[in-house]
LUMDREN-296450 format. One record per atom (N, C-alpha, C): residue number from 1; residue in three letters; atom name; x, y, z. Coordinates in Angstrom, 1 decimal, decimal comma. Atoms other than C-alpha are relative to their C-alpha. Layout:
% residues N
NUM  ALA  CA  X  Y  Z
...
//
This chain:
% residues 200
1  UNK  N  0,8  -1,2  0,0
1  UNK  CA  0,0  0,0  0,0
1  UNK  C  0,9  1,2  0,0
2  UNK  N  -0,5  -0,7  -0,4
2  UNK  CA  1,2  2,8  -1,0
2  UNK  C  0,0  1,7  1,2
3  UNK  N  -0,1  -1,2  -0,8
3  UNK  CA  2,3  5,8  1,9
3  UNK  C  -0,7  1,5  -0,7
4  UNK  N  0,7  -1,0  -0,3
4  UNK  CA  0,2  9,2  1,9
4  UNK  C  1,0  1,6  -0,5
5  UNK  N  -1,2  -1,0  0,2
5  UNK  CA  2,8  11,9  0,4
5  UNK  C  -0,6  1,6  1,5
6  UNK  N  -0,1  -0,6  -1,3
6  UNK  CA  3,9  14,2  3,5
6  UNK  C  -0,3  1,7  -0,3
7  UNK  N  0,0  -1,2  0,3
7  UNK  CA  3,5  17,3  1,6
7  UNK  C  -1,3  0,8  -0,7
8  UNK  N  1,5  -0,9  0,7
8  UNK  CA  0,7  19,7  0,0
8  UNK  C  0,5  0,2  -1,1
9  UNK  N  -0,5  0,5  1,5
9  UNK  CA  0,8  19,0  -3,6
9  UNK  C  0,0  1,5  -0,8
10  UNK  N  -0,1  -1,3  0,5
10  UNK  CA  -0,5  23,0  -3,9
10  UNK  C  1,1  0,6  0,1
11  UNK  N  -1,1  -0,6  -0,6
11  UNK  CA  1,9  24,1  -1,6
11  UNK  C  1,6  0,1  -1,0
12  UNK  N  -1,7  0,5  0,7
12  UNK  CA  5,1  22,6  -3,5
12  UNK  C  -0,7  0,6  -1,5
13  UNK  N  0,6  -0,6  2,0
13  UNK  CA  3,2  24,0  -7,2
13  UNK  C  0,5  1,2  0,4
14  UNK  N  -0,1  -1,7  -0,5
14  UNK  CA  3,3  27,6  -5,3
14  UNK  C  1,3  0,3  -0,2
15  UNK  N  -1,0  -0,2  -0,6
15  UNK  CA  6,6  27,4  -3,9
15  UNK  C  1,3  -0,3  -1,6
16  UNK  N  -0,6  -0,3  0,9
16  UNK  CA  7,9  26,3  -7,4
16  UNK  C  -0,3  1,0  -1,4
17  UNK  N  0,8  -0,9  0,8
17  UNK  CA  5,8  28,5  -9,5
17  UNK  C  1,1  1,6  0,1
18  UNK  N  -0,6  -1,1  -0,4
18  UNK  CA  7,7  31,6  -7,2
18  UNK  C  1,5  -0,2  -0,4
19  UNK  N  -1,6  -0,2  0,3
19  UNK  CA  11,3  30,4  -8,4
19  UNK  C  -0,1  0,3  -1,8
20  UNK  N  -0,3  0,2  1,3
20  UNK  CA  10,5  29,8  -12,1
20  UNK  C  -0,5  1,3  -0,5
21  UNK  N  0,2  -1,2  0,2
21  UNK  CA  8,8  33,2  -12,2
21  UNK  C  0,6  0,9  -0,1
22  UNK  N  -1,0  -0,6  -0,4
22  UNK  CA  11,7  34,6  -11,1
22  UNK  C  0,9  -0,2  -1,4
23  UNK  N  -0,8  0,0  0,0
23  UNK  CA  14,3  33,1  -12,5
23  UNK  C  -0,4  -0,7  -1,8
24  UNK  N  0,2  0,7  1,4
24  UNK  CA  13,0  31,3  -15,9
24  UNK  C  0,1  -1,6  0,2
25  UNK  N  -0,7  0,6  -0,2
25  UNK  CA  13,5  27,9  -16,7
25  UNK  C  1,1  -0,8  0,1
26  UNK  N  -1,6  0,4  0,6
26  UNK  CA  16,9  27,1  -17,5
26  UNK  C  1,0  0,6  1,4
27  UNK  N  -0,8  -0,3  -1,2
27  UNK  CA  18,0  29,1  -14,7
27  UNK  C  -0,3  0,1  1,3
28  UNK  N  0,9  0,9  -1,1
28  UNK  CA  15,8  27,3  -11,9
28  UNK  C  0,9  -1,0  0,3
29  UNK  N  0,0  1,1  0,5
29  UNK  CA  17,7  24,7  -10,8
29  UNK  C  -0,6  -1,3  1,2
30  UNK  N  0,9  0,4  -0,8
30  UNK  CA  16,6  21,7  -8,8
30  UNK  C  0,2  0,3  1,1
31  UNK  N  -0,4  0,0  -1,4
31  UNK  CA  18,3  22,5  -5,4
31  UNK  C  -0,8  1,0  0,8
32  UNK  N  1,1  -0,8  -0,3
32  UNK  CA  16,4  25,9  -5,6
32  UNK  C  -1,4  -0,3  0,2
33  UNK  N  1,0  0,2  -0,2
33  UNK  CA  13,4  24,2  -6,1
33  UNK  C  -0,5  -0,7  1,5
34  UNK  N  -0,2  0,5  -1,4
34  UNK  CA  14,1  21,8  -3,2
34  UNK  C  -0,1  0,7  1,3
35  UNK  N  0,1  -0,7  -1,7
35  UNK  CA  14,5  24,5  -0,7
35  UNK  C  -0,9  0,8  0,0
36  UNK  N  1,5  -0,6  0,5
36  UNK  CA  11,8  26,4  -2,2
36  UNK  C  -1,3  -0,4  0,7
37  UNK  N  0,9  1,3  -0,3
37  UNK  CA  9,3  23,2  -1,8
37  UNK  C  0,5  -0,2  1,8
38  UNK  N  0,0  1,1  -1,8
38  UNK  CA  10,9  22,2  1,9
38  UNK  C  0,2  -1,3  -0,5
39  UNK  N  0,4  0,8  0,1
39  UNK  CA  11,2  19,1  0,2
39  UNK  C  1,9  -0,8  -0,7
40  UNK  N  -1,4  0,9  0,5
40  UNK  CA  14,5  16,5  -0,7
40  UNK  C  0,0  -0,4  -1,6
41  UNK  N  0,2  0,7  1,4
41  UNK  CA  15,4  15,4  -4,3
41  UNK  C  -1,1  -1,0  0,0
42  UNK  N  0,8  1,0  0,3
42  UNK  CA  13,9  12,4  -3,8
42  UNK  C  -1,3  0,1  0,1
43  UNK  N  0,8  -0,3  -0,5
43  UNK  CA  10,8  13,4  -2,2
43  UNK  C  -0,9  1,1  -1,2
44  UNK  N  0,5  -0,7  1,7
44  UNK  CA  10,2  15,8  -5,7
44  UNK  C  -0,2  -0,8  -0,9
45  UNK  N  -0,2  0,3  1,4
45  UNK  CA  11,2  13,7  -8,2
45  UNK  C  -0,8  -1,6  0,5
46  UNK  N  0,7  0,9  0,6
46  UNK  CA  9,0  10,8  -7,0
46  UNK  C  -1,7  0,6  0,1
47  UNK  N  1,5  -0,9  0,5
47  UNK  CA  5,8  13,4  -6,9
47  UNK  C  0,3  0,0  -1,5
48  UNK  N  0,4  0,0  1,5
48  UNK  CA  6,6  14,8  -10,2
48  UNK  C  1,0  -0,5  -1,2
49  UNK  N  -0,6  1,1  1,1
49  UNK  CA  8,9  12,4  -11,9
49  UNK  C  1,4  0,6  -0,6
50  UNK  N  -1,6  -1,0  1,1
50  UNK  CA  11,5  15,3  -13,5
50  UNK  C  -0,4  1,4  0,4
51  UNK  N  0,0  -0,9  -0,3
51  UNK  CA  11,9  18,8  -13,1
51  UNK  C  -1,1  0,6  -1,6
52  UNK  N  1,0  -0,5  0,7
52  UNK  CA  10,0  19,4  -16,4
52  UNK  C  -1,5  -0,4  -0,1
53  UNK  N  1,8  0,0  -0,4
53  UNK  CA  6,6  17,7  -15,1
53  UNK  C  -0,1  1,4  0,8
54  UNK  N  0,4  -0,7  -1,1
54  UNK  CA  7,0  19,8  -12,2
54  UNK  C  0,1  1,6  -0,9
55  UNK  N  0,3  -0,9  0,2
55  UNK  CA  7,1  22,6  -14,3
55  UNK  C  -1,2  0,4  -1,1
56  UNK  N  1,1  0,2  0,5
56  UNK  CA  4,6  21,7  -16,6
56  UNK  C  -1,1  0,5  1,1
57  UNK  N  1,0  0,0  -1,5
57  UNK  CA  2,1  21,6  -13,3
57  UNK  C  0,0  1,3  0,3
58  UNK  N  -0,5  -1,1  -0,6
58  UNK  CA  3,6  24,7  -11,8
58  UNK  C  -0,6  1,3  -1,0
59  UNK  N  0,3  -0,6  1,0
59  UNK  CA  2,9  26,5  -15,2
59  UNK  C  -1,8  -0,3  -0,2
60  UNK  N  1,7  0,1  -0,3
60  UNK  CA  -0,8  25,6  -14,8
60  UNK  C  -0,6  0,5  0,8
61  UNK  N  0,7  -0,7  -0,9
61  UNK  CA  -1,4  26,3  -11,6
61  UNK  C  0,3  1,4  0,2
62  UNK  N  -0,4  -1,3  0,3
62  UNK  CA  0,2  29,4  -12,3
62  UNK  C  -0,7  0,9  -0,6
63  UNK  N  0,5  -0,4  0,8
63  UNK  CA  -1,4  30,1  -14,8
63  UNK  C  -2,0  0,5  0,1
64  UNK  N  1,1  0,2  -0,3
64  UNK  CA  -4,9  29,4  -13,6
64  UNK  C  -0,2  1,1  1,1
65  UNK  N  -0,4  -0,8  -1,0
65  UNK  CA  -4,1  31,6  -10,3
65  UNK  C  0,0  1,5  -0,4
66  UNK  N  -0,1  -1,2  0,5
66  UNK  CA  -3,2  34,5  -12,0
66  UNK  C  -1,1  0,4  -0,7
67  UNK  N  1,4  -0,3  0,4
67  UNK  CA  -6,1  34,3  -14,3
67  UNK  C  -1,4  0,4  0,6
68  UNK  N  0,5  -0,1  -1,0
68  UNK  CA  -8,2  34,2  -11,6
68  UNK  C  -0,1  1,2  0,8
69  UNK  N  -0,3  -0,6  -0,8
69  UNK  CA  -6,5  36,8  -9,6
69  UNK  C  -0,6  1,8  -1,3
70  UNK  N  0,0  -1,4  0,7
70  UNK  CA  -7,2  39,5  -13,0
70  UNK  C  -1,4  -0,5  -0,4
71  UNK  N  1,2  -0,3  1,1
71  UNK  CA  -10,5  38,2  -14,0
71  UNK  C  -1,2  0,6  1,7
72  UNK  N  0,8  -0,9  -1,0
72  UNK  CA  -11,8  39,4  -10,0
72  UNK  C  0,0  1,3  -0,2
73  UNK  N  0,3  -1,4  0,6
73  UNK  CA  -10,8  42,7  -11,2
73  UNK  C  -0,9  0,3  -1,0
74  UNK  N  1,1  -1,1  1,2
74  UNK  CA  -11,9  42,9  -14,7
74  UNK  C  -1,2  -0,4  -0,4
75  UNK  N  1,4  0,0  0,1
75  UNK  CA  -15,3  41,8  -14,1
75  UNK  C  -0,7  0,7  1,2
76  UNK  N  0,9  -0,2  -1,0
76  UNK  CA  -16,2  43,4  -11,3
76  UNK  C  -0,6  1,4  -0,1
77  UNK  N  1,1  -0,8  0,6
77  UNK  CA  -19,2  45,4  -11,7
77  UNK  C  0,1  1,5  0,4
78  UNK  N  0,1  -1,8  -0,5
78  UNK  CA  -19,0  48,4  -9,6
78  UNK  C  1,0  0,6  -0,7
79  UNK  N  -1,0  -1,0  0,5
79  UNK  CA  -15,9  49,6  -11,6
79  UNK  C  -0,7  0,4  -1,1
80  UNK  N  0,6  -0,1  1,9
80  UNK  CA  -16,3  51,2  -15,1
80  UNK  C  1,0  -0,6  -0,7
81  UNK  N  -0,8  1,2  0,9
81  UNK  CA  -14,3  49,6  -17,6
81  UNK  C  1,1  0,2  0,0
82  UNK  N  -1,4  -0,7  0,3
82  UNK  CA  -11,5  51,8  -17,9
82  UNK  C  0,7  0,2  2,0
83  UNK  N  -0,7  -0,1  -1,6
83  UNK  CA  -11,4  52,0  -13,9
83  UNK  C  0,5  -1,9  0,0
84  UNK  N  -0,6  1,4  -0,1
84  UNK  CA  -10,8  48,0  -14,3
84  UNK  C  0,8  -0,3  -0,5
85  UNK  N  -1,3  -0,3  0,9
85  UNK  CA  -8,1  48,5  -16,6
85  UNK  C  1,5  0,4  0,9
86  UNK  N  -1,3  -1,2  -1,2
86  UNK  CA  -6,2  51,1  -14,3
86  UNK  C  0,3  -1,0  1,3
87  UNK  N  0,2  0,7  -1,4
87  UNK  CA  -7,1  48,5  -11,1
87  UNK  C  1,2  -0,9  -0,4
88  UNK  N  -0,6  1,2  0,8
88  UNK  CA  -5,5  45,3  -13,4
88  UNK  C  1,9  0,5  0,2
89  UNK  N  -1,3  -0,5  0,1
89  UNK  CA  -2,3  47,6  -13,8
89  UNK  C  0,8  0,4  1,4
90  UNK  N  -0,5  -0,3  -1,5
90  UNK  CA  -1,9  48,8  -10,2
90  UNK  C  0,2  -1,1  0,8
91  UNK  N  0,1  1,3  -1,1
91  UNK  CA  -2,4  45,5  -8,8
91  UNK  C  1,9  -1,0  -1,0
92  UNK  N  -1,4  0,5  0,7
92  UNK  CA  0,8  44,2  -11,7
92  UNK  C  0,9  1,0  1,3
93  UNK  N  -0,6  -0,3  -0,5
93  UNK  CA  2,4  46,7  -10,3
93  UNK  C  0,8  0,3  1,1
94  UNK  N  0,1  0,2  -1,8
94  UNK  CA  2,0  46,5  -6,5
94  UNK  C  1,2  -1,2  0,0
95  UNK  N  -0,9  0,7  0,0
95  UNK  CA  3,5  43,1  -7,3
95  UNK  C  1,6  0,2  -0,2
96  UNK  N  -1,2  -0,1  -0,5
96  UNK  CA  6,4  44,2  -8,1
96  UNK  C  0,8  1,3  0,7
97  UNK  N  -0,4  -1,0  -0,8
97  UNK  CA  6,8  46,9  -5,8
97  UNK  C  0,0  -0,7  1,4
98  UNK  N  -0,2  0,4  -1,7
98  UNK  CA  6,7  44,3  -2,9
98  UNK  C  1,3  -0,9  -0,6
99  UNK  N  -0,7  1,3  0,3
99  UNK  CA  8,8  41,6  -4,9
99  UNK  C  1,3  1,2  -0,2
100  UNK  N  -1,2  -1,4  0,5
100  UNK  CA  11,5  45,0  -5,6
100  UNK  C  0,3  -0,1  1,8
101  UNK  N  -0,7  0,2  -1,3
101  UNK  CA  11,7  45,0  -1,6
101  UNK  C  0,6  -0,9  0,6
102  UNK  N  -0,7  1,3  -0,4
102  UNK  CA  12,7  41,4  -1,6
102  UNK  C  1,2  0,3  -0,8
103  UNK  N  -1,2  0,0  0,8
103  UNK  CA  15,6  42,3  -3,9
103  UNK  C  -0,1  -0,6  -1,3
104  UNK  N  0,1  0,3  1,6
104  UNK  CA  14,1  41,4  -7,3
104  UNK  C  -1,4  0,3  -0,8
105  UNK  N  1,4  -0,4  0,3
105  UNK  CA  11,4  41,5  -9,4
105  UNK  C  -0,9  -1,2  -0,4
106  UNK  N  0,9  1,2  -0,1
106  UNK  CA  8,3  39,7  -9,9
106  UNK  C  0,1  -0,8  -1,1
107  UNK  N  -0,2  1,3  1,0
107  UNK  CA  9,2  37,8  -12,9
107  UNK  C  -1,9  -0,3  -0,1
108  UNK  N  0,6  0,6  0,7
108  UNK  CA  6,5  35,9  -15,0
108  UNK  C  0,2  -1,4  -0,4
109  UNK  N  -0,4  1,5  0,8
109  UNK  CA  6,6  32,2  -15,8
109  UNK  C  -0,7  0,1  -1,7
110  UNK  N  0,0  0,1  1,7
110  UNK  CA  4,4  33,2  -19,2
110  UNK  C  0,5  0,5  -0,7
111  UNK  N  -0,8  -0,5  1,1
111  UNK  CA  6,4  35,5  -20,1
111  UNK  C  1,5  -0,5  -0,6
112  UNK  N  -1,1  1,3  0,3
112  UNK  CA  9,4  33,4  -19,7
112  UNK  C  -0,1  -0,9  -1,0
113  UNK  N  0,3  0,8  0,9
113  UNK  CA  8,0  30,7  -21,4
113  UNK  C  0,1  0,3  -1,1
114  UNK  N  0,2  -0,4  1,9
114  UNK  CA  7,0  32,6  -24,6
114  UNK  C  1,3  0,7  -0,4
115  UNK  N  -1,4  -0,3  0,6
115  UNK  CA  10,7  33,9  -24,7
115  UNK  C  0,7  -1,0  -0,5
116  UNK  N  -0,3  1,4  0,5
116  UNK  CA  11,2  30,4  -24,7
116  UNK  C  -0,2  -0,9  -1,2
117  UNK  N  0,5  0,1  1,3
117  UNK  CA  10,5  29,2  -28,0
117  UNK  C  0,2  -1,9  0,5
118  UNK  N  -0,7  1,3  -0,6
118  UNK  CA  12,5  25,4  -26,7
118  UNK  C  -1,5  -0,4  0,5
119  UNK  N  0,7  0,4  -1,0
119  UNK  CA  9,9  24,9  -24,3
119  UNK  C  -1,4  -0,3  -0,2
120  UNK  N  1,2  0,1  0,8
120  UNK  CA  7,1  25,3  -25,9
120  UNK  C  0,1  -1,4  -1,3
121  UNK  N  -0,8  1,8  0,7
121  UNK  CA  8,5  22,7  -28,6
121  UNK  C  0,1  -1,1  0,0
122  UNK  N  -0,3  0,9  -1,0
122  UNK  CA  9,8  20,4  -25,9
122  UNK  C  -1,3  -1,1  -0,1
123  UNK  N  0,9  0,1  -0,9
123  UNK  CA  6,2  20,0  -24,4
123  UNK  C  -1,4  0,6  -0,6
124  UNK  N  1,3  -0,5  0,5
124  UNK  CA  3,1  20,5  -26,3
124  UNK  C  -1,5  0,4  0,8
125  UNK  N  0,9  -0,7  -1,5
125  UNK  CA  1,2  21,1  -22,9
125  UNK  C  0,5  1,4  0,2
126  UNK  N  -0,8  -1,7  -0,4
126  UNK  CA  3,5  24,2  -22,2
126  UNK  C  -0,9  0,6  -0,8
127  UNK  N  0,5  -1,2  0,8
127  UNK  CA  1,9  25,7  -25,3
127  UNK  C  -1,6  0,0  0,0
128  UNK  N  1,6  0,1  -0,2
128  UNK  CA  -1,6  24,3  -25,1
128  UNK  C  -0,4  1,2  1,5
129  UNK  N  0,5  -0,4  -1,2
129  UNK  CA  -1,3  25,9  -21,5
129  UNK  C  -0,2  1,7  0,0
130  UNK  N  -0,4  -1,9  0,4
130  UNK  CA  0,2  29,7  -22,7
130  UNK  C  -1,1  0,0  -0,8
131  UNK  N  1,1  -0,2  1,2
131  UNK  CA  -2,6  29,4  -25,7
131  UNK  C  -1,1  0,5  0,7
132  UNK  N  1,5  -0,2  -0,5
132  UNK  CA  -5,7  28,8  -23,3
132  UNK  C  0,2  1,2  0,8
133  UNK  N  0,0  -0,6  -1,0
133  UNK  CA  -4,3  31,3  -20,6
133  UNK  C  -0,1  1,4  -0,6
134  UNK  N  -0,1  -1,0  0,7
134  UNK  CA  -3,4  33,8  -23,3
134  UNK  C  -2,0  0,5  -0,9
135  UNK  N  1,4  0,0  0,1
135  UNK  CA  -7,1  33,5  -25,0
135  UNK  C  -0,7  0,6  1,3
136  UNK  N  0,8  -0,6  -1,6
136  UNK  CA  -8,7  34,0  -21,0
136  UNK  C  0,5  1,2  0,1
137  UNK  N  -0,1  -1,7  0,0
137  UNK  CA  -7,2  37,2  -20,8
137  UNK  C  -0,4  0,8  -1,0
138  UNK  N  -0,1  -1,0  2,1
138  UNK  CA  -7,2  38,5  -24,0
138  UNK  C  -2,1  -0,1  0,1
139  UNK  N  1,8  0,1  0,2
139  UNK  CA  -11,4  37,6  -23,5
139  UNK  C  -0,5  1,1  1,4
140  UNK  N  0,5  -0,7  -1,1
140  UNK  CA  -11,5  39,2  -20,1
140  UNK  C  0,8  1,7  0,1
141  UNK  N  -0,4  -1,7  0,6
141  UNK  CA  -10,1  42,4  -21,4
141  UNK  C  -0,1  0,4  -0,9
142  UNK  N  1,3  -0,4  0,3
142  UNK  CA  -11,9  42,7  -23,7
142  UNK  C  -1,7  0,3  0,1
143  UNK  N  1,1  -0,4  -0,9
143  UNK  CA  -15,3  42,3  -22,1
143  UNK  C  0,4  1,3  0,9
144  UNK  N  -0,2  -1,5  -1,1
144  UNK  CA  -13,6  45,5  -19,6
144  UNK  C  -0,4  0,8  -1,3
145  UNK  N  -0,1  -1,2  0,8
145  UNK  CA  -13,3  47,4  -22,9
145  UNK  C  -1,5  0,3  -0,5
146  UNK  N  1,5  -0,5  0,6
146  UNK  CA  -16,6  46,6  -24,5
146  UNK  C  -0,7  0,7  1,6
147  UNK  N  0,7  -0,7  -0,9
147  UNK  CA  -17,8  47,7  -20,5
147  UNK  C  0,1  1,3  -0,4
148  UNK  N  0,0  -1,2  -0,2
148  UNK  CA  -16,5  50,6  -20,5
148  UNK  C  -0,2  0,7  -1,5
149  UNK  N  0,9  -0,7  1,3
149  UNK  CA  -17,8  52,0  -24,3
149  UNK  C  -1,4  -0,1  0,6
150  UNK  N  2,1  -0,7  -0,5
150  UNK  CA  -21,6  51,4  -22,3
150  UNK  C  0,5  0,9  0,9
151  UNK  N  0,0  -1,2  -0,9
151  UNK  CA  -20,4  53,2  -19,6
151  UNK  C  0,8  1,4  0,0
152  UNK  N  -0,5  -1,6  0,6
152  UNK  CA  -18,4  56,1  -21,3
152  UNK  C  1,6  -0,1  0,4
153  UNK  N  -1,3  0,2  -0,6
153  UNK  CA  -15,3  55,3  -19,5
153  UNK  C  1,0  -0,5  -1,2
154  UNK  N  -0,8  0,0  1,2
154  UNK  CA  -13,7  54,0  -23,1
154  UNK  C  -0,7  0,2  -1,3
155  UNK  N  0,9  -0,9  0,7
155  UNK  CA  -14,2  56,1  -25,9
155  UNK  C  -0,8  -1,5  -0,8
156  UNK  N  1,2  0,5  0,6
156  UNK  CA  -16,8  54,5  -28,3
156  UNK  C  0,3  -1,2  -0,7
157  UNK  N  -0,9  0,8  1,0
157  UNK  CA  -14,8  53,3  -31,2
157  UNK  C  1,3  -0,5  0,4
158  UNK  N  -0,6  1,0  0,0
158  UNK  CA  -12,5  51,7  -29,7
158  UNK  C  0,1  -1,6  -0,3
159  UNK  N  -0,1  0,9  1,0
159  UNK  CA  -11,5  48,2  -31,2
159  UNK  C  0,4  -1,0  1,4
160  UNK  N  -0,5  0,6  -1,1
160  UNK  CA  -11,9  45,7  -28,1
160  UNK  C  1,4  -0,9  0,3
161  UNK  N  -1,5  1,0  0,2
161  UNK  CA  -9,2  43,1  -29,6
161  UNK  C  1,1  0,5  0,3
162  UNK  N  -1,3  -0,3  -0,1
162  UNK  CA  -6,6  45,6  -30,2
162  UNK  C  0,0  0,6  1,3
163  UNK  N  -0,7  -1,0  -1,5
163  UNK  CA  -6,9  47,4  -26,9
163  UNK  C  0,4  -1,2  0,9
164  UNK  N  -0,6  0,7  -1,0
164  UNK  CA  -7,0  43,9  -25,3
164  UNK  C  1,8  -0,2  -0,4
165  UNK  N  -1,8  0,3  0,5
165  UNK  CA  -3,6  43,2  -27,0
165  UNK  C  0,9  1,0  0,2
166  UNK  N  -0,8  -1,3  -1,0
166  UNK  CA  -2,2  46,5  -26,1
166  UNK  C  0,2  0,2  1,5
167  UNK  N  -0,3  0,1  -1,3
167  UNK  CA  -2,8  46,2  -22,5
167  UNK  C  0,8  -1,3  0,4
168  UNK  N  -0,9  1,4  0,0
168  UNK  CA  -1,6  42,5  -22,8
168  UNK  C  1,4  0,0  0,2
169  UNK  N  -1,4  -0,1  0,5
169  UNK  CA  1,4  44,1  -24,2
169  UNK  C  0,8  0,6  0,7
170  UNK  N  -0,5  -0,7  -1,5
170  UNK  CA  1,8  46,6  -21,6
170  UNK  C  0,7  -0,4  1,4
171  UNK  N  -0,3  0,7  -1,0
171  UNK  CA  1,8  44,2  -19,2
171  UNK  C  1,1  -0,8  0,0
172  UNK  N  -1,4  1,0  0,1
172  UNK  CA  4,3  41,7  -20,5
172  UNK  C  1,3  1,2  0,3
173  UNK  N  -1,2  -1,2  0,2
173  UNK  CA  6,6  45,0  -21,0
173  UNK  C  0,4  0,6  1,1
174  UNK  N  -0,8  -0,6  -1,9
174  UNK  CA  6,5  46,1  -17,2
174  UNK  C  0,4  -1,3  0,6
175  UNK  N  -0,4  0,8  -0,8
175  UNK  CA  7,3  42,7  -16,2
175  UNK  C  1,5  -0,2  -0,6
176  UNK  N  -1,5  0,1  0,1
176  UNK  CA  10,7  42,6  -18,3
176  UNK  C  0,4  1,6  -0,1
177  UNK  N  -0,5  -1,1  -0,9
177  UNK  CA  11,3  46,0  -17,5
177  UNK  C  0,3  0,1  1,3
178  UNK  N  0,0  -0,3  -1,3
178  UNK  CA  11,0  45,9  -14,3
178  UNK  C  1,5  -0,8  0,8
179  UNK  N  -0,9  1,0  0,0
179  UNK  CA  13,8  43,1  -14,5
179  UNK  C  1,4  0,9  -0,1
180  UNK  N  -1,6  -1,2  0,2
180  UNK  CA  16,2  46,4  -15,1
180  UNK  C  -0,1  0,4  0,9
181  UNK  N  0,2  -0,8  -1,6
181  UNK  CA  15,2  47,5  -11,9
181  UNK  C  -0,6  1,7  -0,3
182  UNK  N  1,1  -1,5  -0,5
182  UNK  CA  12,9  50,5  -12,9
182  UNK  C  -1,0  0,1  1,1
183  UNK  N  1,1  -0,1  -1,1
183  UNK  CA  11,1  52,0  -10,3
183  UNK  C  -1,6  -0,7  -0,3
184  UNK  N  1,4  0,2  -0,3
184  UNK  CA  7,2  50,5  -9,1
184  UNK  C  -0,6  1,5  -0,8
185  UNK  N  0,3  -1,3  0,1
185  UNK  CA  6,6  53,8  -9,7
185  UNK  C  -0,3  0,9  -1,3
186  UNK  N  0,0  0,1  1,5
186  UNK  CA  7,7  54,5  -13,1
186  UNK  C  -0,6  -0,8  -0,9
187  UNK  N  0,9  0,9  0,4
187  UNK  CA  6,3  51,7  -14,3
187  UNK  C  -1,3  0,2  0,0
188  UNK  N  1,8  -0,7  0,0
188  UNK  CA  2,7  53,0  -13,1
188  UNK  C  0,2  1,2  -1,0
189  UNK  N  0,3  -0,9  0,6
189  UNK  CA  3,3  55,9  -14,9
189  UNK  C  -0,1  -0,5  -2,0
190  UNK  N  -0,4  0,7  1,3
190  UNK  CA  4,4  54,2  -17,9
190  UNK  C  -0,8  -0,6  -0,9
191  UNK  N  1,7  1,4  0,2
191  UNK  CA  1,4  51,5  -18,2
191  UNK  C  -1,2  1,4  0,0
192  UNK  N  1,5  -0,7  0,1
192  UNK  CA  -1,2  54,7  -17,9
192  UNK  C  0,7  0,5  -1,0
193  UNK  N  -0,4  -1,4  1,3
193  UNK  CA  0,4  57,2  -20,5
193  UNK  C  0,0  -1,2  -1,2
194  UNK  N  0,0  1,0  1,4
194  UNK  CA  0,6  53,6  -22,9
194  UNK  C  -1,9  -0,6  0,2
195  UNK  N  1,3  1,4  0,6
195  UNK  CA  -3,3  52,6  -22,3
195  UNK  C  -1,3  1,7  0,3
196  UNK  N  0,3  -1,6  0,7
196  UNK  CA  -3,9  56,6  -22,8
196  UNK  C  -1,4  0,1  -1,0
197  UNK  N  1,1  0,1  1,6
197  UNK  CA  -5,9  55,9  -26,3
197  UNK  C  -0,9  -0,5  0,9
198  UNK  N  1,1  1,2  -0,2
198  UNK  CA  -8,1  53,3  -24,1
198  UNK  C  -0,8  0,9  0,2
199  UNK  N  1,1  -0,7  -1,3
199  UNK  CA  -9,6  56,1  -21,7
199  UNK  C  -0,7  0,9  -0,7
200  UNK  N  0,4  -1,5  -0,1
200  UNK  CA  -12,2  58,8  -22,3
200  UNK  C  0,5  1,2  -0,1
//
């Protein structure tokens, strides 16, 4: 019969999710993950078999999390469309104005990945995973955009696709910026004067 694994199967996704965000995959390596996790080679590698399950997984729940964490913003009613826009951007940016006090920045596992061209390749999950996660955004910022055209908050004619892919774009762009160590700060300024066209 087999034993009861001693660990939280979320817990260790989280805890590698936060290195690979960071650091990419290539420059992850397992020891980091290990002390990351709390957890011994062995005690990883007979959960997720290799360091590229475990990042497969990590990249899901990652992915799913964060989706999550932007689609409470940009559906939520009481804002106007273009206030859920500005919210989406403040809250990227918060992240890495706490992750800048740790002494780095918040890093992205999708955006890593999609610099990754290998990885995607490798692993035909990686990309099925970036496709669907990329689609979920890209749908839930647009529904903000079409909001805010009823509610005045973005002008009329705007074009919900391209504005979602502009703010998409914005976003990927303060996360490897931010990697030069520009201020939290700048950054905010940066992301409103680029989603400028969106607003009223």
């Amino acid at each position: 019969m087999a034993r009861p694994r001693a660990f939280d199967e979320k817990t260790v996704l989280e805890a590698a999710a936060a290195q690979f965000r960071v650091h990419g995959y290539a420059d992850t390596s397992t020891e980091q993950l290990c002390e990351a996790a709390g957890l011994r080679r062995s005690s990883l590698y007979n959960a997720f078999t290799s360091k590229d399950e475990l990042f497969v997984q990590a990249l899901e729940h990652y992915a799913d999390t964060m989706c999550g964490h932007q689609a409470a913003i940009l559906t939520d009613t009481s804002l106007t469309g273009a206030e859920r826009i500005k919210k989406l951007i403040g809250a990227i940016v918060d992240e890495e104005r706490v992750a800048r006090s740790e002494g780095h920045a918040a890093g992205c596992m999708g955006v890593h990945a999609l610099m990754n061209p290998d990885l995607r390749a490798r692993d035909e999950r990686i990309a099925r995973i970036l496709d669907r996660d990329l689609r979920k955004r890209l749908d839930l910022l647009e529904d903000a955009i079409r909001a805010g055209r009823i509610d005045g908050s973005v002008p009329e004619g705007t074009d919900a696709a391209e504005g979602a892919l502009l703010v998409n774009t914005l976003i990927a762009g303060l996360r490897v910026t931010a990697q030069s160590g520009v201020t939290p700060e700048a950054l905010h300024r940066i992301a409103l004067d680029g989603i400028r066209s969106l607003l009223a």
